[in-house]
C-alpha atoms as a printed R data frame, in Angstrom:
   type eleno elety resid chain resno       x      y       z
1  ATOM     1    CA   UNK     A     1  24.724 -6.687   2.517
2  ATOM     2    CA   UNK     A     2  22.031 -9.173   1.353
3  ATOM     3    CA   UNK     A     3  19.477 -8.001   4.184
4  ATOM     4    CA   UNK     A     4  20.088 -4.204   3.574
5  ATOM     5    CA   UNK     A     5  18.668 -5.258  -0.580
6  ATOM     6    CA   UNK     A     6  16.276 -7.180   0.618
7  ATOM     7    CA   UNK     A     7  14.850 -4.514   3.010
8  ATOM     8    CA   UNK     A     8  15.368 -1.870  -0.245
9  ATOM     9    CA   UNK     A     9  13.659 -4.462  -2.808
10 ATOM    10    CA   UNK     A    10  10.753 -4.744  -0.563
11 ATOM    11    CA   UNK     A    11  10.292 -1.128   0.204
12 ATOM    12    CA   UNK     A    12  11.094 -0.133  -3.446
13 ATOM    13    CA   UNK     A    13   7.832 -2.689  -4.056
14 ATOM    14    CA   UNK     A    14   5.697 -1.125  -1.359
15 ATOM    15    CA   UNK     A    15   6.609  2.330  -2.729
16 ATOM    16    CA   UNK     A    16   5.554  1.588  -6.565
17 ATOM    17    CA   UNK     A    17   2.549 -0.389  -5.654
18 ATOM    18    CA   UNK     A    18   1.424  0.698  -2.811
19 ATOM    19    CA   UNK     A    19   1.752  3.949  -1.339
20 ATOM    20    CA   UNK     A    20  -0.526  6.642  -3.089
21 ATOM    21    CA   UNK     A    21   1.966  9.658  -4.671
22 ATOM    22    CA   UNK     A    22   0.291 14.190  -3.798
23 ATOM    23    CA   UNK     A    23   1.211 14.423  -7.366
24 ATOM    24    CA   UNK     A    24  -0.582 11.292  -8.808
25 ATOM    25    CA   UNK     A    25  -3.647 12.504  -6.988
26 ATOM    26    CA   UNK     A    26  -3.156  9.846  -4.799
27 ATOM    27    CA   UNK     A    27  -2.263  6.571  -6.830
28 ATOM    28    CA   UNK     A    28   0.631  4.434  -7.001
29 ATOM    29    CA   UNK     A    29   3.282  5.044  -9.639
30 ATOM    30    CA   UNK     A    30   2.140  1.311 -10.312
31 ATOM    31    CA   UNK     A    31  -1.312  2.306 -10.821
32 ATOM    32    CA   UNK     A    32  -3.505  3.691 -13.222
33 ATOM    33    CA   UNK     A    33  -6.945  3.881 -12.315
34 ATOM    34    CA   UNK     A    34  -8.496  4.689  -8.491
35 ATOM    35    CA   UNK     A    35  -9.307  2.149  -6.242
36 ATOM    36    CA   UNK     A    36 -13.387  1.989  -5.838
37 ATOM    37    CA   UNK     A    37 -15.200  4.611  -3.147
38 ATOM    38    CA   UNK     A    38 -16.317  2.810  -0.423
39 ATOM    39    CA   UNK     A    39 -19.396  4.681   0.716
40 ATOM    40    CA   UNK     A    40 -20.559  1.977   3.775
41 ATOM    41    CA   UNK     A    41 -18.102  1.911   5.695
42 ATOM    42    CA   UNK     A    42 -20.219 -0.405   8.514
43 ATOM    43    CA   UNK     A    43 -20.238 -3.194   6.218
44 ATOM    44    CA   UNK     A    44 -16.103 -2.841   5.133
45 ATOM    45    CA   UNK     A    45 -13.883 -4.151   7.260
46 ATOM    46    CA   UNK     A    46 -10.406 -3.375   7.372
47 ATOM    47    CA   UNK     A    47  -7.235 -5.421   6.874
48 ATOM    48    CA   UNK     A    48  -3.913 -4.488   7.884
49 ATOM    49    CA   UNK     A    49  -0.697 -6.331   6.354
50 ATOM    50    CA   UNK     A    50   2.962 -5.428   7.695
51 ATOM    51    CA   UNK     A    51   5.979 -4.841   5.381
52 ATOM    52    CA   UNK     A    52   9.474 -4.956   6.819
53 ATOM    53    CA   UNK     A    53   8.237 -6.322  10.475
54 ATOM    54    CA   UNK     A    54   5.644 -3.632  10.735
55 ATOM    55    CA   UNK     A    55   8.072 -0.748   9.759
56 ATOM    56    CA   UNK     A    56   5.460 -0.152   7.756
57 ATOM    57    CA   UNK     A    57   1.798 -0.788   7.709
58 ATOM    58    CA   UNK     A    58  -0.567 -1.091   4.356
59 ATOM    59    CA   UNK     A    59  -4.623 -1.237   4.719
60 ATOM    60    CA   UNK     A    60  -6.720 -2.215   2.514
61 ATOM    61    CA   UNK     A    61 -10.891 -2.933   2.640
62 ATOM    62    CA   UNK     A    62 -12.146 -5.823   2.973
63 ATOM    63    CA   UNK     A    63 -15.504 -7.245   1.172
């Protein structure tokens, strides 16, 4: 019982901080402005973190 909350606390923080919402044109409940347009996308690179063992996958630019 304590893994199955765990695994919900953790997703329930990945949902409200993380994964963009159609109907908040694409932010977080957690969130209220955009995240800045990256325009060069050759000087960016791209880091990946895994939530719940790689169940699921966030990215996120690098500087």
């Amino acid at each position: 019982m304590a893994h199955a909350r765990q695994v919900l606390a953790t997703y329930k923080k990945h949902y409200h901080t993380h994964r963009p919402h159609r109907a908040r044109r694409q932010l977080p409940p957690d969130s209220v402005q955009q995240p800045a347009t990256v325009h060069n996308f050759d000087t960016r690179g791209l880091l990946r973190t895994r939530v719940l063992g790689g169940v699921i996958n966030e990215y996120r630019y690098t500087a």
